[in-house]
N, C-alpha and C positions, 0 to 999 in steps of 0.2 A: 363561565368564560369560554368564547370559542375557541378551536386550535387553528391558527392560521397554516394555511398549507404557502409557504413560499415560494414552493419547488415547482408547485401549480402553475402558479401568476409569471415564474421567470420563464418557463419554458412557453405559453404562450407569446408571452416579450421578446423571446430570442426568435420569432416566427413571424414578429412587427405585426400581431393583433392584437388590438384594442379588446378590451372585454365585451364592447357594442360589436366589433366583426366577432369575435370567434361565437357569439349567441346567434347572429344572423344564418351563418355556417349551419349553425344546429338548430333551429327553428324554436329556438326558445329565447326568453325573456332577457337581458341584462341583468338583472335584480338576479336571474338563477344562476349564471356565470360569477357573478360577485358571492353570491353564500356560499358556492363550492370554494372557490381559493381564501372566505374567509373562514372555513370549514365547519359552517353550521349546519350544512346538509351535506349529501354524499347524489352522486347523479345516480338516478334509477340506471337496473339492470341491462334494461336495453338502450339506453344512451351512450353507454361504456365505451360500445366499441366503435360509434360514431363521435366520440370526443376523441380517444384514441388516433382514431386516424384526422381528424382534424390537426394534430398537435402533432402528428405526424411520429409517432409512437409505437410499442409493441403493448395488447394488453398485459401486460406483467410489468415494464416500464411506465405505462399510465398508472397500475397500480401502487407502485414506489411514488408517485409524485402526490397522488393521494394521502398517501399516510402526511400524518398530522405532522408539524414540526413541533411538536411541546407534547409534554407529558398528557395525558387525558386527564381533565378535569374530575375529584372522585366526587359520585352522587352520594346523596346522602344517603343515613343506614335506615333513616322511619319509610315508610309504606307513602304511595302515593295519595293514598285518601286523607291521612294525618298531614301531608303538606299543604293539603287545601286552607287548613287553620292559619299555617306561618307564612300562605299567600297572600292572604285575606286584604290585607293592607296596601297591595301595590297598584290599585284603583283600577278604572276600565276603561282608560282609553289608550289604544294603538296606537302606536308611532308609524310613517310608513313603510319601514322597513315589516316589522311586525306583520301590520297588515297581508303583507307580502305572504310572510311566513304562514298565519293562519291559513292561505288558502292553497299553499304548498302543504300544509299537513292536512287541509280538510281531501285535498286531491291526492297526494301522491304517498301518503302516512309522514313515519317520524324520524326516518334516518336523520342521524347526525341532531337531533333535537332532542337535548337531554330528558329526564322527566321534571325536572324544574323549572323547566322553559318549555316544557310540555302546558306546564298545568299554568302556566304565570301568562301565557295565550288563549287558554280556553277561557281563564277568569275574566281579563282583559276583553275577549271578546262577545261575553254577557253565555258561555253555555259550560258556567260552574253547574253539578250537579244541586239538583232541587230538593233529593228527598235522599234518604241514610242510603236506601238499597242502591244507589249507584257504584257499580265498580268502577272505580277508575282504575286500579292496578289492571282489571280487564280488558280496559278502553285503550289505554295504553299498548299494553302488549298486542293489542288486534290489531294494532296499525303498524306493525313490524313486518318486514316483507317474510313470507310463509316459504319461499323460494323449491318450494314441490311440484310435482307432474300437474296441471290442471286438467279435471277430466273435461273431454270434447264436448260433452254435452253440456259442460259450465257456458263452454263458447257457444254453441247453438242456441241454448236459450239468451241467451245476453243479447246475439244479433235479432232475435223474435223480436223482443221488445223495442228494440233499435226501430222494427219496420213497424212495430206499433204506435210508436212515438210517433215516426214522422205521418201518420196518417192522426195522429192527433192534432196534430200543430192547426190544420184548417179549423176544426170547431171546440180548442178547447182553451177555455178563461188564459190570458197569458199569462198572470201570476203564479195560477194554478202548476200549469203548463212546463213552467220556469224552473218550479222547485221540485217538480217529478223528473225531467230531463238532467239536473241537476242532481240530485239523487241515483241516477243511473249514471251517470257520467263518473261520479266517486267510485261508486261498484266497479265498473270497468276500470280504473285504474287501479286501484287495488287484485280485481284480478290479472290485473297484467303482470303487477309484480309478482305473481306465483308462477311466472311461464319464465322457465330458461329460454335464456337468449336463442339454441338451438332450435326451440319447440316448434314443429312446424303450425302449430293455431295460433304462431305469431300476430303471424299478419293479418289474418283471418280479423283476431279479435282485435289488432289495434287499427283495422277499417273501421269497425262498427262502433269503437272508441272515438276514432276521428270524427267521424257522421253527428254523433252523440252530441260532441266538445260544436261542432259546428251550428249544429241546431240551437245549442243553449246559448249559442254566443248572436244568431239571428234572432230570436227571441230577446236578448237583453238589449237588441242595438235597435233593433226594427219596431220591437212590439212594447219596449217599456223606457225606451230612449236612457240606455242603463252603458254608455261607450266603455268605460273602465272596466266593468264586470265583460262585457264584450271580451276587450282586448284580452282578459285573463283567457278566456275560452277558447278564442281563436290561440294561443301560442299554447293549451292542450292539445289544440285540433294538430297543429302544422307539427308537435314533437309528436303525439302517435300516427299519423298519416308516412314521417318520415320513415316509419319500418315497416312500409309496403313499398310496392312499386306501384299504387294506385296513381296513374296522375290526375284521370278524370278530377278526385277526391281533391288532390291538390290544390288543381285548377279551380277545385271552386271553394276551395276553404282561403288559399292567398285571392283572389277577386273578392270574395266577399269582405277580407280583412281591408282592402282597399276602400270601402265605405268609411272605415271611419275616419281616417284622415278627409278621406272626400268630401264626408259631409261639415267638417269643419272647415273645408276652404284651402286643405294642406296640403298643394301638390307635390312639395318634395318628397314628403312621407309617403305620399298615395305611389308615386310615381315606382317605389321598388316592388312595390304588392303587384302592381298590375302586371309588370317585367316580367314577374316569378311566376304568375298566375298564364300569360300566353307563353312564356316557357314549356309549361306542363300541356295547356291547352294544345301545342302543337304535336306532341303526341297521341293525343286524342284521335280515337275512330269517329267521337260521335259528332257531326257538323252542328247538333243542336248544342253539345257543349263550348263551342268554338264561338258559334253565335252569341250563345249569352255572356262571355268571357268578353267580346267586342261591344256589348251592350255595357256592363259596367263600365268599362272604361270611357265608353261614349259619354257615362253617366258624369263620372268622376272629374273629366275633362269639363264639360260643362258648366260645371258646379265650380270649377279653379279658373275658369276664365279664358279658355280656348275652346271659342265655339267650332273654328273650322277642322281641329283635329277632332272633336265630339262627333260632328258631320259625318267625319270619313270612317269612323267605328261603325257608325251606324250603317253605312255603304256596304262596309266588309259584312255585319253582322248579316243582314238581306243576301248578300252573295253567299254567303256557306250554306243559304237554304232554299240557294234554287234549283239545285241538286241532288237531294239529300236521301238517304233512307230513314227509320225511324230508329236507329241504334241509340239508345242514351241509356246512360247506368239508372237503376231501379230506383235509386236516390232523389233522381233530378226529375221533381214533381213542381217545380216552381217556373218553369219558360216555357212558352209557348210562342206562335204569331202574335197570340194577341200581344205579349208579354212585351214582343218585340216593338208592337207600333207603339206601345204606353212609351219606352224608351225612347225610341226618336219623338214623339211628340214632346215629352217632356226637353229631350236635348233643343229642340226648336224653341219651346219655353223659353228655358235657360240662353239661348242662342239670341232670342230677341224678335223670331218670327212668329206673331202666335196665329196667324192665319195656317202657315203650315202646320204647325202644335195642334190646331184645330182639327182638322182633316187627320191627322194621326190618331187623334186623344180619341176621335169618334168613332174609328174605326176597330180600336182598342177595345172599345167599351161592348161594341157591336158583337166582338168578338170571347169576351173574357166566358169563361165557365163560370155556374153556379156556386163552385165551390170558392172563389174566389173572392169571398166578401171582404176580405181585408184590403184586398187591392182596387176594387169598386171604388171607396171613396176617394183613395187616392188621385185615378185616373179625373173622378168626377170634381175634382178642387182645382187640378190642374187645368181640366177643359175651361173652368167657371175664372183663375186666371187668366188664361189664355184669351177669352171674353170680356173683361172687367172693360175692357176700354171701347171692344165694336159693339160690344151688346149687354150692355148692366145687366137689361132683365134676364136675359137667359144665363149670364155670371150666375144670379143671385138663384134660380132655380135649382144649377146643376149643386150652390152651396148647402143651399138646403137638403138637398136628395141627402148630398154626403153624410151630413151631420144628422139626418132621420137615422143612415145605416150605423153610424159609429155609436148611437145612442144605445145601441145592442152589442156594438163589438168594434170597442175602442183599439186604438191602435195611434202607438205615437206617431210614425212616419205619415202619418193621415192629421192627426194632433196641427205637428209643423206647414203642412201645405193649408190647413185653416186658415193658422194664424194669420200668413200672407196674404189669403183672399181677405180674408177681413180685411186687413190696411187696404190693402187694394180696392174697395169696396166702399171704403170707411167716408171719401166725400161727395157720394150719393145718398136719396135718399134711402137707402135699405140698411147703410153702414149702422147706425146703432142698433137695428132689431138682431141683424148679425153678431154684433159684438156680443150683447147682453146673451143671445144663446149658445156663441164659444164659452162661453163664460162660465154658463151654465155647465154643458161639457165639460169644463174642465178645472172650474174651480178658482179659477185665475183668470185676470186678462192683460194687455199688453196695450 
């Protein structure tokens, strides 16, 4: 049974936030605001002091509002591996709260999560130990925060990988890809909770955690059409990014969160990602950051049904780069020109112009790097819409090319721009040979 903290919830209420404002405040979830005042968790180390001053607090006053209102529930006296017996019965399916919880203990350990709701989550979620030699009294206590010096060179190599990773993401399987990002992204928070709040490899390592959380959440949204698991990663990204003063970072972890309301159609939701994201963007050195920050939104607009503000993104993003030097943080390997004409073509797309779409998309293509084979078919679905109606046969070649490339290096954001050429295609003669090889692709048709 949890310990409700009351004193938590009133003192937000006497401040007239909502649980949905005071998480926005703090660049995390609602669902994490709700388990702290019902006191199933405890907010990590370095949050403290930015809820503190949220709630408008001393830490030592935040810390009295924390403490529990009820006596602590006592665990039981048998060993964690003996309770896996008297768990055994409570079957395996998650509730959404639960849910929640799993991926709060797989990321951030076990405060505040007893050992019987330790173990009644790992069962639930299908990773009960398989063979006798499993410790779990071990598993358990490892996921308790260590709260020691971390040495420098934990943080050095942590950021190595960071810059390894992202040079993997061009050539490597996304599945693959998925669960080693993600396996680094747990590491990193786990080491973070070993770093006092003071330490100055704060920030250092919760850059390379933000990047981390970012990456895995582009992967989930972009490369495996995975939005939920997304949105988990992006509100890891924006709660460790928030103890830097990185804004670049910022700027491109809220823009990127703005896809996924975007690409569902949901401009209210998209519309405070984007806010938050030229926020940060206008502190920015680098005009290519700025640029691309006007590109999403170009995007995002488009896709909600305001071609003329999509337009004028696309105007500013072209302006910040007729002056520009080549400043951009080490990170931002994903924009370019070309990067930039694919967006206005596509906005014209979306816009209703595909003549102009045209002239962008080609110019894009003209221009994309080799390394960019993810984005190739994209660009090439979009031009073959953009076509479907002046020029079927050339549609149908640029669908083909696509679908040759994804045949090697699938990618759902390429997936979705198919599917539409097909329909769009579909009362010509080419529409069935199309269809039957999406199909193929993908296993499905529509």
């Amino acid at each position: 049974m949890s310990n409700r903290r009351a004193k938590l919830a009133e003192r937000r209420k006497v401040l007239g936030l909502s649980q949905d404002a005071l998480a926005a405040r703090l660049g995390v979830e609602r669902t994490t605001v709700y388990r702290w005042e019902a006191g199933t968790t405890e907010p990590l180390p370095w949050m403290r002091l930015r809820l503190a001053q949220a709630l408008k607090v001393s830490p030592e006053e935040l810390d009295a509002l924390l403490g529990s209102d009820a006596a602590p529930t006592p665990e039981p006296a048998s060993g964690v591996a003996g309770d896996f017996a008297t768990l055994a019965g409570v079957g395996s399916t998650l509730t959404g709260q639960e849910h929640d919880m799993v991926w709060e203990l797989m990321m951030n350990g076990n405060d505040g999560i007893g050992r019987q709701q330790f173990l009644r989550l790992l069962l639930a979620a299908g990773i009960a130990p398989a063979a006798v030699s499993f410790d779990a009294d071990g598993a358990f206590a490892a996921l308790r925060p260590a709260r020691s010096a971390l040495d420098p060179r934990a943080v050095e190599s942590y950021r190595a990988i960071t810059a390894l990773n992202r040079g993997f993401y061009w050539n490597l399987d996304a599945t693959t890809m998925l669960e080693a990002v993600l396996g680094h992204l747990r590491l990193g928070t786990q080491l973070l909770r070993q770093i006092a709040p003071t330490q100055q490899l704060t920030a250092s390592l919760s850059a390379a955690v933000a990047e981390t959380a970012l990456l895995a959440a582009r992967v989930a949204l972009f490369d495996l059409s995975r939005p939920q698991l997304a949105e988990r990663c992006f509100a890891t990204a924006r709660t460790a990014v928030g103890q830097t003063l990185d804004h670049d970072l910022a700027a491109a972890i809220t823009a990127h969160h703005a896809f996924v309301p975007g690409f569902a159609g949901d401009a209210a939701h998209a519309r405070p990602h984007l806010a938050e994201a030229a926020a940060h963007a206008a502190q920015s050195e680098s005009a290519w950051l700025r640029s691309w920050v006007n590109c999403v939104a170009a995007e995002v607009h488009a896709r909600t049904g305001h071609p003329a503000r999509s337009r004028a993104h696309i105007a500013m993003a072209g302006a910040e780069l007729t002056d520009h030097d080549e400043l951009r943080p080490e990170w931002f390997d994903f924009y370019d020109p070309a990067r930039l004409a694919g967006f206005a073509g596509n906005a014209e797309l979306l816009g209703g112009d595909p003549q102009a779409a045209q002239t962008w998309l080609t110019s894009a293509l003209d221009g994309l790097d080799e390394k960019s084979i993810k984005q190739r078919p994209v660009l090439l679905l979009d031009l073959a819409a953009a076509s479907a109606e002046l020029d079927p046969d050339q549609a149908v070649g640029h669908a083909e090319e696509a679908m040759s490339i994804m045949e090697n290096a699938p990618y759902a954001t390429a997936v979705d721009r198919m599917h539409d050429v097909v329909a769009a295609l579909a009362v010509t003669p080419y529409g069935p040979q199309l269809a039957e090889r999406a199909t193929a692709l993908t296993g499905t048709s529509r």
